[in-house]
MOPAC internal coordinates of N, CA, C and O (Angstrom, degrees):
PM7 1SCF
backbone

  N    0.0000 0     0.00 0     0.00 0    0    0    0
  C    1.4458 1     0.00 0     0.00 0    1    0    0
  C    1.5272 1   108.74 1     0.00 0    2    1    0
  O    1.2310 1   123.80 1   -51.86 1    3    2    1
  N    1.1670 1   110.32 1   128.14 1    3    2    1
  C    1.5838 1   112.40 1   148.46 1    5    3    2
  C    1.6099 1   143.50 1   -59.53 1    6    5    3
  O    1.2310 1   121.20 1   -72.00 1    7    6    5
  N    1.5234 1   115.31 1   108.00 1    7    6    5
  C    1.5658 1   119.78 1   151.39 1    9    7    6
  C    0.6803 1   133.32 1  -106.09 1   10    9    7
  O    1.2310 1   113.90 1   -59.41 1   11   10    9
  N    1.8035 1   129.14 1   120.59 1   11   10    9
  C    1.1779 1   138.16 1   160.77 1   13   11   10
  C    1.6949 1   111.06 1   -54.82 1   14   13   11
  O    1.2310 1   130.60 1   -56.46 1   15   14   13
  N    1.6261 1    97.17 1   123.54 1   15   14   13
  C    1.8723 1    94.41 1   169.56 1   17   15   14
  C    1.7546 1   102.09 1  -115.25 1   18   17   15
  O    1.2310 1   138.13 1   -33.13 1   19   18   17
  N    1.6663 1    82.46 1   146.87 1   19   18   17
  C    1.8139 1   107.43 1   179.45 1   21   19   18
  C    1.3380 1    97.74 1   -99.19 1   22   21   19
  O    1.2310 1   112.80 1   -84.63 1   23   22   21
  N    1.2400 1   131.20 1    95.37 1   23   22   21
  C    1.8041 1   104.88 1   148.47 1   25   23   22
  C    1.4961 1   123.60 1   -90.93 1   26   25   23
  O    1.2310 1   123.80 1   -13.58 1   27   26   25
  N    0.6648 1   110.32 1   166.42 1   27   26   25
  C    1.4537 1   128.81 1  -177.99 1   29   27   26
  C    1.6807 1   124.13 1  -115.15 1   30   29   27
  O    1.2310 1   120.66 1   -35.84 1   31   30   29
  N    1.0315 1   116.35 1   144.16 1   31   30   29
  C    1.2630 1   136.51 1   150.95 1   33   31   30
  C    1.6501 1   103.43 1    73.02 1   34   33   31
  O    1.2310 1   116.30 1    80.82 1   35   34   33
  N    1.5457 1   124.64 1   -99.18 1   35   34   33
  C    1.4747 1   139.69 1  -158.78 1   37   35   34
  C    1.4254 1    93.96 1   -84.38 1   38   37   35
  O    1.2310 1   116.97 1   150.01 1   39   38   37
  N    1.5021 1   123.36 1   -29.99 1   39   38   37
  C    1.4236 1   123.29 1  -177.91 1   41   39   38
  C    1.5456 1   118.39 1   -86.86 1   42   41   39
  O    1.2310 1   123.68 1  -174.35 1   43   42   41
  N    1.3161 1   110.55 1     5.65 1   43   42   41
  C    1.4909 1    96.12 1  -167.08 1   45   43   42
  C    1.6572 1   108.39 1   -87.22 1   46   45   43
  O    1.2310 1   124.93 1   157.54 1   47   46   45
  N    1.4018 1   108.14 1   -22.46 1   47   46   45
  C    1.9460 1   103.90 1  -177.76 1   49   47   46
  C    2.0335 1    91.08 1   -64.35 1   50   49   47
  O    1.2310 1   120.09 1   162.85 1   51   50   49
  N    0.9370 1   117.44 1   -17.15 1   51   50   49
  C    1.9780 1   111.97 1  -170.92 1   53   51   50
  C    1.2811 1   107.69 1   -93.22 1   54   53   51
  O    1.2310 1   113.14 1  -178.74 1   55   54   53
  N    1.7941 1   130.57 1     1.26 1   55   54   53
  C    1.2106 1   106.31 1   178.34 1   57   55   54
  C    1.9287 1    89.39 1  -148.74 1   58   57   55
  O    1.2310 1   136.31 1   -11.83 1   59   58   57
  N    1.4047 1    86.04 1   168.17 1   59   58   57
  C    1.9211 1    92.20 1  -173.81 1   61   59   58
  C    1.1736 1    91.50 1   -70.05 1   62   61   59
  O    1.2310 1   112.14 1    -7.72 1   63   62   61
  N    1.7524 1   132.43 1   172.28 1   63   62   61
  C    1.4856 1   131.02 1   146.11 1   65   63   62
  C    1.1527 1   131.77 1   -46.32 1   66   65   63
  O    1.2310 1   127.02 1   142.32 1   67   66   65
  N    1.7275 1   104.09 1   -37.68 1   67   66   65
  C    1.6069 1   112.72 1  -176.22 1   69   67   66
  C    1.2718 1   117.97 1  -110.71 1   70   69   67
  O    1.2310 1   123.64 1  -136.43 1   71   70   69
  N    1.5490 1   110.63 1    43.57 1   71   70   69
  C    1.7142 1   126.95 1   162.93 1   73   71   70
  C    1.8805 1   104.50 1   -31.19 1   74   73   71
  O    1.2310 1   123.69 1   -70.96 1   75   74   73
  N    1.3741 1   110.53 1   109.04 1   75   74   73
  C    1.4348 1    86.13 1   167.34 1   77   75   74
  C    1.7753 1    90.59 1  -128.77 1   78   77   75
  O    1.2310 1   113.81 1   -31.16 1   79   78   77
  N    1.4603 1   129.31 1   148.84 1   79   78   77
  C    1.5037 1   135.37 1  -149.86 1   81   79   78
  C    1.9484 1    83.72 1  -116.75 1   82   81   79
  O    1.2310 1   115.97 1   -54.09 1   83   82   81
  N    1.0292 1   125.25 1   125.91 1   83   82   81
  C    1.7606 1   128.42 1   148.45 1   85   83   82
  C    1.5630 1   125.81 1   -98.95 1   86   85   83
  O    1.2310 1   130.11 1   -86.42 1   87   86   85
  N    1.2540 1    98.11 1    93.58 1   87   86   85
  C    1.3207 1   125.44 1  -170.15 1   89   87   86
  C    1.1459 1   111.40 1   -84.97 1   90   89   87
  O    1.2310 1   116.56 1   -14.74 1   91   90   89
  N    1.6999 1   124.15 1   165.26 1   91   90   89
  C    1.5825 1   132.55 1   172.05 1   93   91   90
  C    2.0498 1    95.25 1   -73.20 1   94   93   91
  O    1.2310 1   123.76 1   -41.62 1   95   94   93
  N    1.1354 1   110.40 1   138.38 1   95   94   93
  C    1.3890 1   102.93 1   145.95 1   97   95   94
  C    1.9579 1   121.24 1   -36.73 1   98   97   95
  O    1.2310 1   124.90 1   -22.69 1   99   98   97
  N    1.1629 1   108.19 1   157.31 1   99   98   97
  C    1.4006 1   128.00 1  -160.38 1  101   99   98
  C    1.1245 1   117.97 1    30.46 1  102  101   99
  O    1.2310 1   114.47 1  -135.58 1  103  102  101
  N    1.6171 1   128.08 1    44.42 1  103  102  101
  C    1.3955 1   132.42 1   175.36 1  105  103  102
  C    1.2512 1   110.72 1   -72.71 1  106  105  103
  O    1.2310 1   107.98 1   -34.14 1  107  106  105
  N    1.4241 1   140.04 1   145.86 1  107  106  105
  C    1.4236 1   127.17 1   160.87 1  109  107  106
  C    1.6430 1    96.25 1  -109.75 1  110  109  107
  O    1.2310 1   134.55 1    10.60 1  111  110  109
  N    2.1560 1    89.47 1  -169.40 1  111  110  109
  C    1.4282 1   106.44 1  -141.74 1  113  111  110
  C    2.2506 1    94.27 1   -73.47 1  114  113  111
  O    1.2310 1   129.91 1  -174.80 1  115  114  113
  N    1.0839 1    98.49 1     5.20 1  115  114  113
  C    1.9566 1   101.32 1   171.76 1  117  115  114
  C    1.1594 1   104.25 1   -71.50 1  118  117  115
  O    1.2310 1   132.11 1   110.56 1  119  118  117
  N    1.3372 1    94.23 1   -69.44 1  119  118  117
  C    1.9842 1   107.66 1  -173.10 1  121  119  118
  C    1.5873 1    93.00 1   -43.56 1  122  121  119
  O    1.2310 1   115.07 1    94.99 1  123  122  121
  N    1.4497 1   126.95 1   -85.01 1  123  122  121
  C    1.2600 1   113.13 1  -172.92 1  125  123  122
  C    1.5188 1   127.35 1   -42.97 1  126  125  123
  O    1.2310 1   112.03 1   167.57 1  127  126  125
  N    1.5498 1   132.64 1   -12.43 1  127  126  125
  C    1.0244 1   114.32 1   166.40 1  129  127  126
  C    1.7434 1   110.91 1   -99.14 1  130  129  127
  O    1.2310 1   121.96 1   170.76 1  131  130  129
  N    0.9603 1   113.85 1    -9.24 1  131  130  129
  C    1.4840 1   104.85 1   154.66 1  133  131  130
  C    1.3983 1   113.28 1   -75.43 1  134  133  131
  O    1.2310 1    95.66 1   117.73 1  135  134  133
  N    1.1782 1   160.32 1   -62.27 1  135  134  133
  C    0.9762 1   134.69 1   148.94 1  137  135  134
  C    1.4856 1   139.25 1     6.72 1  138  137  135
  O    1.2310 1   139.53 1   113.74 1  139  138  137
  N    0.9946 1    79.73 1   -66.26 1  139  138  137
  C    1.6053 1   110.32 1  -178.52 1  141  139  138
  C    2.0560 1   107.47 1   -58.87 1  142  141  139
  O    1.2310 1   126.20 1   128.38 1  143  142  141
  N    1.0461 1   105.69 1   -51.62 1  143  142  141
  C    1.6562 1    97.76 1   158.71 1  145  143  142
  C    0.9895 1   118.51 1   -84.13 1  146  145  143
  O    1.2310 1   107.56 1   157.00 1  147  146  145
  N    1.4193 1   140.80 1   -23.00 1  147  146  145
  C    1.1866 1   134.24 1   167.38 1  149  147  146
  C    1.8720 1   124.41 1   -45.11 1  150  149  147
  O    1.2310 1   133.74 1   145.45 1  151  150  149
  N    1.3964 1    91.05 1   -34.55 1  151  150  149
  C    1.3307 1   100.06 1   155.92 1  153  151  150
  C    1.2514 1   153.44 1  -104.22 1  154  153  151
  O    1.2310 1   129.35 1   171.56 1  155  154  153
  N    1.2608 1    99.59 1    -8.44 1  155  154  153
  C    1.7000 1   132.67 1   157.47 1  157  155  154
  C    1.1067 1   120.98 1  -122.04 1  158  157  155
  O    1.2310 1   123.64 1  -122.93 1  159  158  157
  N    1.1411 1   110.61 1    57.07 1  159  158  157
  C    2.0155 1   114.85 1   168.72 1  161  159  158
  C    1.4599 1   117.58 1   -20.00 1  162  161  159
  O    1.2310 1   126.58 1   149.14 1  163  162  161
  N    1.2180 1   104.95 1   -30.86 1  163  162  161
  C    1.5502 1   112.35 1  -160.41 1  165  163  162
  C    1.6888 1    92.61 1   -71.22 1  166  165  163
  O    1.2310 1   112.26 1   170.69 1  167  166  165
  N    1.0179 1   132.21 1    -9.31 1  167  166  165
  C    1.4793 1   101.03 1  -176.36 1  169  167  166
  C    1.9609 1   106.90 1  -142.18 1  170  169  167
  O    1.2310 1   134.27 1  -145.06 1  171  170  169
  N    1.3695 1    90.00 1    34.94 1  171  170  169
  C    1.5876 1   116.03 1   164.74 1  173  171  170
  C    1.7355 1   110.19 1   -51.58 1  174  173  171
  O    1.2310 1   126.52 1   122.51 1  175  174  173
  N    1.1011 1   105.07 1   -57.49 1  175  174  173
  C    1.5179 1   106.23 1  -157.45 1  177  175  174
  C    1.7435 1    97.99 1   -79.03 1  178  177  175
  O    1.2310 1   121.30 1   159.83 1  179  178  177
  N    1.3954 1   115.11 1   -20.17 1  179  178  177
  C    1.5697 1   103.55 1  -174.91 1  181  179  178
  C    1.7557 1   104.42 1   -96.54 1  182  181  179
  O    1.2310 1   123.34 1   158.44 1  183  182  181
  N    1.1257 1   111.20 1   -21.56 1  183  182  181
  C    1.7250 1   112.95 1   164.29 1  185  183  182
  C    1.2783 1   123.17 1   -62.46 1  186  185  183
  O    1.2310 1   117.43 1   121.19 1  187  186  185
  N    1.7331 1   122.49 1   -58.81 1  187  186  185
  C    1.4724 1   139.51 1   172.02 1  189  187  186
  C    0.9742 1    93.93 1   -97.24 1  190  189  187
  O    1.2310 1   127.69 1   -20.69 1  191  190  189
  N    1.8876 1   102.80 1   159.31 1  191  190  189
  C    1.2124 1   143.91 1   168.25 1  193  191  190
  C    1.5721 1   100.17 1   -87.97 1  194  193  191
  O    1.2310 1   116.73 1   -13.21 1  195  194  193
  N    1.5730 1   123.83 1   166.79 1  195  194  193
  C    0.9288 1   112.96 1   167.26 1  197  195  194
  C    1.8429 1   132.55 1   -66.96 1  198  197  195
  O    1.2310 1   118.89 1   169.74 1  199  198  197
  N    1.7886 1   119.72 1   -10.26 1  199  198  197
  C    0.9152 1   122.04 1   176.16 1  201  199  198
  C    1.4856 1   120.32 1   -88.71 1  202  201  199
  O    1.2310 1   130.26 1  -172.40 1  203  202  201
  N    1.9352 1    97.82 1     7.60 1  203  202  201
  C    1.9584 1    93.29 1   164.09 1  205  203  202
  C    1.7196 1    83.68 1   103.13 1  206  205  203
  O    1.2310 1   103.64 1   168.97 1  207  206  205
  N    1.0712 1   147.71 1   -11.03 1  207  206  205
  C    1.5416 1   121.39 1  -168.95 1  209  207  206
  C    1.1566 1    99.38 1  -122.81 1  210  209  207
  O    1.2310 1   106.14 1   -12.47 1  211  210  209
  N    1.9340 1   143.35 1   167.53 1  211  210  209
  C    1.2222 1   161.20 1  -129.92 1  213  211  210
  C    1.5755 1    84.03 1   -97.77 1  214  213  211
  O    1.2310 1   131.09 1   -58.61 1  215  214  213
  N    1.4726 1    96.20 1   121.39 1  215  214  213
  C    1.7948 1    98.35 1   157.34 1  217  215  214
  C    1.3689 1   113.73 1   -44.56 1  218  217  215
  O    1.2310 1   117.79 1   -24.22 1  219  218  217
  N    1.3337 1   121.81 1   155.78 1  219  218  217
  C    1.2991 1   124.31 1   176.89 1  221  219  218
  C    1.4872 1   124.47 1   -70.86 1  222  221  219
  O    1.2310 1   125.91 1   144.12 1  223  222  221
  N    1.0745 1   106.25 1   -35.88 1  223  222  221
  C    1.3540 1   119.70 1   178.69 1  225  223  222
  C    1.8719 1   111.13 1   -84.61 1  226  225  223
  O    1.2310 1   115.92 1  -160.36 1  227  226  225
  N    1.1803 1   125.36 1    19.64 1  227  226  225
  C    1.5190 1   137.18 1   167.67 1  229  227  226
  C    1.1212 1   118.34 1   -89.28 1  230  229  227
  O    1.2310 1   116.46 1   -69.70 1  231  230  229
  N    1.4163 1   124.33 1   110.30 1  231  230  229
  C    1.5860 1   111.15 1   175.32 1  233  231  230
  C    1.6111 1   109.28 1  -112.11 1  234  233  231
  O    1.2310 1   120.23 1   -30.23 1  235  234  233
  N    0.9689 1   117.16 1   149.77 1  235  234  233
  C    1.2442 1   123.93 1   156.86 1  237  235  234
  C    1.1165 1   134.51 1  -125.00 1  238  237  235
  O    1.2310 1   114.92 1   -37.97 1  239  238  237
  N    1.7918 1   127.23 1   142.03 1  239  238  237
  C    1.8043 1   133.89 1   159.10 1  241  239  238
  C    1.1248 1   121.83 1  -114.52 1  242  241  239
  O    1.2310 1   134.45 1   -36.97 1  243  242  241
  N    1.3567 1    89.67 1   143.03 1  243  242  241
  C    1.2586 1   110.23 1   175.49 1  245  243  242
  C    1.4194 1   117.10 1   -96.77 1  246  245  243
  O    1.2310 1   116.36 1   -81.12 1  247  246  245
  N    1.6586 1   124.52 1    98.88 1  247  246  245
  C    1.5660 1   123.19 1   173.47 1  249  247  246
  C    1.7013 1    89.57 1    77.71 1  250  249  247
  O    1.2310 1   110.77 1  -160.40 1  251  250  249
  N    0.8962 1   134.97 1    19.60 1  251  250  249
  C    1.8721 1   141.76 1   168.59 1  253  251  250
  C    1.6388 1   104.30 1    95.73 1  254  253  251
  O    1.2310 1   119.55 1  -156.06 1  255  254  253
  N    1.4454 1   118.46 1    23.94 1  255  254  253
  C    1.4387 1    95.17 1  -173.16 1  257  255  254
  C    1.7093 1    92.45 1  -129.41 1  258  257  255
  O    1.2310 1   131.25 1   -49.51 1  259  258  257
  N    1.1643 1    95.89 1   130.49 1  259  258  257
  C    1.8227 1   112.35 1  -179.16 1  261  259  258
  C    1.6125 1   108.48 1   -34.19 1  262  261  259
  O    1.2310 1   105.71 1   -14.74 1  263  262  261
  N    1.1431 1   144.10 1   165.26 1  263  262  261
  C    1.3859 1   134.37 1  -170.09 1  265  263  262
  C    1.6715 1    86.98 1  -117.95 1  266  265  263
  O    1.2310 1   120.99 1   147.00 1  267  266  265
  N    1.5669 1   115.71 1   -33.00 1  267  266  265
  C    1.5352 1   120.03 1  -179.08 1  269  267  266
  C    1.5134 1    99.23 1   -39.92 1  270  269  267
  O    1.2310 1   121.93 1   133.76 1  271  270  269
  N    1.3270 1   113.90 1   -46.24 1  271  270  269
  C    1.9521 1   109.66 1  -160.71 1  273  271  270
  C    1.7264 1    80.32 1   -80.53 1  274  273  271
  O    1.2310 1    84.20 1  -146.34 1  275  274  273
  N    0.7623 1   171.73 1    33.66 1  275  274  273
  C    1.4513 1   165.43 1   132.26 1  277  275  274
  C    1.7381 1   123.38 1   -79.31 1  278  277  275
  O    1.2310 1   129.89 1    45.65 1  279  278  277
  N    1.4854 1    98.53 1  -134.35 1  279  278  277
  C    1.4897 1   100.55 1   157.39 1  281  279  278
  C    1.9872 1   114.67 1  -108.61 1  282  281  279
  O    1.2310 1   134.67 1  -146.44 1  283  282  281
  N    0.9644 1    89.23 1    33.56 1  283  282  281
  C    1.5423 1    95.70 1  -174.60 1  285  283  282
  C    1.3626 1   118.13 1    60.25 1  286  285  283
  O    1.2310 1   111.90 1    50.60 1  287  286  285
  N    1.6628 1   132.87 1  -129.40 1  287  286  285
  C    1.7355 1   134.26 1   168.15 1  289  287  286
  C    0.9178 1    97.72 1   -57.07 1  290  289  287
  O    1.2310 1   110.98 1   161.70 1  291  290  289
  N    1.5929 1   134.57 1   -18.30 1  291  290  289
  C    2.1666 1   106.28 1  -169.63 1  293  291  290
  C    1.2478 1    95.62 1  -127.31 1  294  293  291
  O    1.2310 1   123.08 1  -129.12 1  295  294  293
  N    1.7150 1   111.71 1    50.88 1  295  294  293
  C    1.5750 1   127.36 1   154.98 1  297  295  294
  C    1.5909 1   101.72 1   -74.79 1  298  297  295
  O    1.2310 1   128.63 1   -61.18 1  299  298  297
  N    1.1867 1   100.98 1   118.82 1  299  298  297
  C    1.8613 1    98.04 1   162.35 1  301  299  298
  C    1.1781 1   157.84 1   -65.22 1  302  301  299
  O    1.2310 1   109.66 1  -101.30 1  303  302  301
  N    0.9942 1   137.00 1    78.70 1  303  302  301
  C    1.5694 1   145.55 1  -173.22 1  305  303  302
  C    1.5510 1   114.70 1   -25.43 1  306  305  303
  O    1.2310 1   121.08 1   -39.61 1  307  306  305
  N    1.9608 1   115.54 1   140.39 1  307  306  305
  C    1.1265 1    97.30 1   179.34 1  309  307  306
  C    1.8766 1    94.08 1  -128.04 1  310  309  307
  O    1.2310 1   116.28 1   -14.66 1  311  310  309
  N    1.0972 1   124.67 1   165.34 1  311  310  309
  C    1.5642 1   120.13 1  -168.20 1  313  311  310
  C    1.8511 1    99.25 1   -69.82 1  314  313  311
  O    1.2310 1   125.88 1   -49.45 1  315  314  313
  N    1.5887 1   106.31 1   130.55 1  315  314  313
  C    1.4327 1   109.15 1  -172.02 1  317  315  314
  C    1.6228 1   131.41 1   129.55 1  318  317  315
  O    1.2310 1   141.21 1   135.97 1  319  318  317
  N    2.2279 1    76.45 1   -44.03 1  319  318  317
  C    1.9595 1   103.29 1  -174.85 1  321  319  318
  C    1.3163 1    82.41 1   -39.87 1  322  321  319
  O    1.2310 1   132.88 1    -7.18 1  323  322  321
  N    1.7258 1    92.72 1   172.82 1  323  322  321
  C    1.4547 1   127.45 1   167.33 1  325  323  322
  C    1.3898 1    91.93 1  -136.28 1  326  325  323
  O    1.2310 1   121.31 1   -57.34 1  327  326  325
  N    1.7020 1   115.11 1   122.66 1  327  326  325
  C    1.1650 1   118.62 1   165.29 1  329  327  326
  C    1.9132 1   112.52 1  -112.10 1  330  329  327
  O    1.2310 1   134.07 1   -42.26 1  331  330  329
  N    1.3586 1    90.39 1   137.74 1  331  330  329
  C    1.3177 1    89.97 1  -170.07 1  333  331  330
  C    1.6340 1   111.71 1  -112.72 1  334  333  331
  O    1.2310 1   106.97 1   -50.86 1  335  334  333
  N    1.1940 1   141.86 1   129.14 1  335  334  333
  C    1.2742 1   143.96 1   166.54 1  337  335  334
  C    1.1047 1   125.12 1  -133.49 1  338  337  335
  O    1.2310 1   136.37 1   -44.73 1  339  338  337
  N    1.5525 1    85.91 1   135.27 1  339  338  337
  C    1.6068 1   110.60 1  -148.43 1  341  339  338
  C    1.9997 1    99.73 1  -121.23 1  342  341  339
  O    1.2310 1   130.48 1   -43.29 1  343  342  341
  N    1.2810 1    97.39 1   136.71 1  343  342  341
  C    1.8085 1   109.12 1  -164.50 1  345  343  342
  C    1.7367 1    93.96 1   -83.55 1  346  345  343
  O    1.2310 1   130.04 1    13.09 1  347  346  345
  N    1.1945 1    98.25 1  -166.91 1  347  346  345
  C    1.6834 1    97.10 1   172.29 1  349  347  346
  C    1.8440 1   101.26 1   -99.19 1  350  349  347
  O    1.2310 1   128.42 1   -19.18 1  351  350  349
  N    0.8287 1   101.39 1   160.82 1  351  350  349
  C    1.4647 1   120.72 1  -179.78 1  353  351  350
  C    1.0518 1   135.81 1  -119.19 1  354  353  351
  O    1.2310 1   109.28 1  -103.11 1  355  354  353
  N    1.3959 1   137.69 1    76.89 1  355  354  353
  C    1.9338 1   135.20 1  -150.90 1  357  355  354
  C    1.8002 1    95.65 1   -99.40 1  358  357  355
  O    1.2310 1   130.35 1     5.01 1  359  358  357
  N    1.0061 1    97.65 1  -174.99 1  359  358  357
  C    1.6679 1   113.27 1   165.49 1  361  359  358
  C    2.3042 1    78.31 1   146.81 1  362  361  359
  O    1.2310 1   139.95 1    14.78 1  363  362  361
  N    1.9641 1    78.90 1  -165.22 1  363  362  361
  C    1.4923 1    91.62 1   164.84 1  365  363  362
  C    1.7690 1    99.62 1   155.19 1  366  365  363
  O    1.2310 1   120.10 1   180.00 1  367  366  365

């Protein structure tokens, strides 16, 4: 299946605009972010922690809806989604 990925903000010089990920059917939003460094190393260390799981401060949507109100990273992908991940964001 096909996902289109959105990044945003600090990640966008590390990935093309039109990232699209070809996944197994019933992948969720993990599998796609392993993937997702698997092919862009470059932005490994700001996705994972060093023990392998989603920095805390990483959110992701799916089609605009938080994956947190779901099953969180092992929300399931369907061929089409748009997953979007979004870094943290400071200023003030």
């Amino acid at each position: 299946m096909k996902i289109n990925i959105e990044i945003s903000f600090s990640f966008k010089r590390d990935l093309p605009a039109d990232t699209v990920l070809d996944l197994p059917t019933g992948a969720d939003v993990i599998t796609a972010l392993r993937a997702l460094v698997k092919q862009f190393p470059a932005i490994m260390d700001r996705i994972f922690a060093a023990d392998g799981s989603p920095r805390r401060y990483i959110n992701a949507l799916i089609n605009g809806e938080n994956v947190a109100f779901n099953r969180g990273f092992e929300t399931v992908l369907h061929d089409g989604d748009r997953l979007t991940i979004l870094p943290p964001v400071g200023g003030g």
